[in-house]
N, C-alpha and C positions, 0 to 999 in steps of 0.2 A: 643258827636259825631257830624262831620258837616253832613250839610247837603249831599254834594258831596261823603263822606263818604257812608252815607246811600243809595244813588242811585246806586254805582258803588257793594256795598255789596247784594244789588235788583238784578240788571244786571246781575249778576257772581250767583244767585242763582237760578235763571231762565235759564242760558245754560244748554241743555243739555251733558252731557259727551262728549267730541270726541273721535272719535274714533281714536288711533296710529296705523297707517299704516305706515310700511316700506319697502320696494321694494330691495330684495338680491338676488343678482346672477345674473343679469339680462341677457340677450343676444339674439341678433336675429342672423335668417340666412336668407338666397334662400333658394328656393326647389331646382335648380341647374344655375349654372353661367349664364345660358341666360332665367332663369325663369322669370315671370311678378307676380311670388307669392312669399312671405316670411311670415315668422314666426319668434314670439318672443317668452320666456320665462324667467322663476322667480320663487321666492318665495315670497308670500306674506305673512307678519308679520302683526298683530292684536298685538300690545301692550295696547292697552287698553282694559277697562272693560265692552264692549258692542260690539254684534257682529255687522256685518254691510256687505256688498255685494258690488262683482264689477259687475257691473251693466251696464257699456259701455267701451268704448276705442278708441280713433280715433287719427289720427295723418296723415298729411300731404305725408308721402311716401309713401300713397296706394289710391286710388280712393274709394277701402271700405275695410275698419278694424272692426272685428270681434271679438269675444270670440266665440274660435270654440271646441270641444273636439273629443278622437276620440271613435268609437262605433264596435261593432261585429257586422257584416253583416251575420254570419255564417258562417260556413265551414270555419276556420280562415282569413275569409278576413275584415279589417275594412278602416271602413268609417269615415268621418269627418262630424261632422255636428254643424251647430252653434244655438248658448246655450242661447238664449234669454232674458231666466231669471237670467243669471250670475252665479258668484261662489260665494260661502258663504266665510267669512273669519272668523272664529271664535275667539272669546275676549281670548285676552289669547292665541293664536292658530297663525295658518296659512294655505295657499293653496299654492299649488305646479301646475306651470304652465308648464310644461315638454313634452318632444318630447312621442307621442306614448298618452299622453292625452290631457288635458288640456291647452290652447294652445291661443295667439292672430294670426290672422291670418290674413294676407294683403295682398290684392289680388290686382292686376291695379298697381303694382308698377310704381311712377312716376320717379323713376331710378334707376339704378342697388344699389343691395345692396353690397357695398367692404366691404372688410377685410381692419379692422381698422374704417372703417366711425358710425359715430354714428346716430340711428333717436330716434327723439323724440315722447314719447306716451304720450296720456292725458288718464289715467285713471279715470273714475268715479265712486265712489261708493255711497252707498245712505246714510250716514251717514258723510265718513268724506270729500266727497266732490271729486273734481277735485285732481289728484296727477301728473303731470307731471316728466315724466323721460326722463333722456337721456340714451339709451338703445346701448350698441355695439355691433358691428357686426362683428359675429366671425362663420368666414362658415366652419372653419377648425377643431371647437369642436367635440369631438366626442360624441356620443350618453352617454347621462349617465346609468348606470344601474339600471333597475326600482325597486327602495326602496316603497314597499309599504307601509310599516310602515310611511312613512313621506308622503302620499299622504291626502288632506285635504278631504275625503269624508266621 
């Protein structure tokens, strides 16, 4: 065995795992055509063998982006409140970013969000790092039906 051999065999035994993050479905909106706020969503994929956490998110077309979700205030009215600690994504699994919960949220838009335009987000997570996307903007989608079967909690 070379030496070089042995080092790069060292090296590769010393990583640990990454974690496979994939990003489907994606899409943002406005809250409405002359809003200064929008939202994105997704599904988060974990194809790999180690959980891991989104843990931030920022991007350019907001003053401040968020992980926000939403919450019961009681008497069925709910609230939005952002998630500090982030979402889990589990190995093997995934998290569901969707209208009515779990949520990015960008607030200070630095311009209107159109139908067709894309922004880009930098996702953080604590394991497999920065994920940038380019995310489109479709204000015209409608609300999905909430499957809670596919929700990642």
């Amino acid at each position: 065995m070379t030496l070089k051999f042995l080092a790069l065999a060292a090296l590769m035994a010393g990583s640990p795992a990454m974690a496979e993050i994939r990003i489907v479905d994606a899409y943002a909106r406005a809250a409405s055509p002359a809003a200064k706020s929008g939202a994105a969503f997704m599904e988060i994929v974990n194809g790999g063998t180690e959980d891991d956490r989104l843990v931030g998110v920022a991007s350019e077309a907001a003053a401040r982006v968020q992980l926000h979700t939403h919450e019961s205030a009681g008497e069925g009215v709910m609230k939005m409140r952002h998630v500090e600690e982030g979402f889990a994504v589990p190995a093997g699994g995934h998290h569901l970013l969707a209208r009515g919960g779990d949520h990015v949220m960008m607030m200070g838009l630095t311009g209107p969000l159109e139908q067709g335009a894309t922004v880009r987000l930098t996702l953080t997570f604590e394991k497999a790092g920065e994920v940038v996307v380019e995310v489109p903007v479709d204000n015209e989608r409608a609300p999905e039906a909430m499957d809670h079967s596919k929700m990642g909690h």
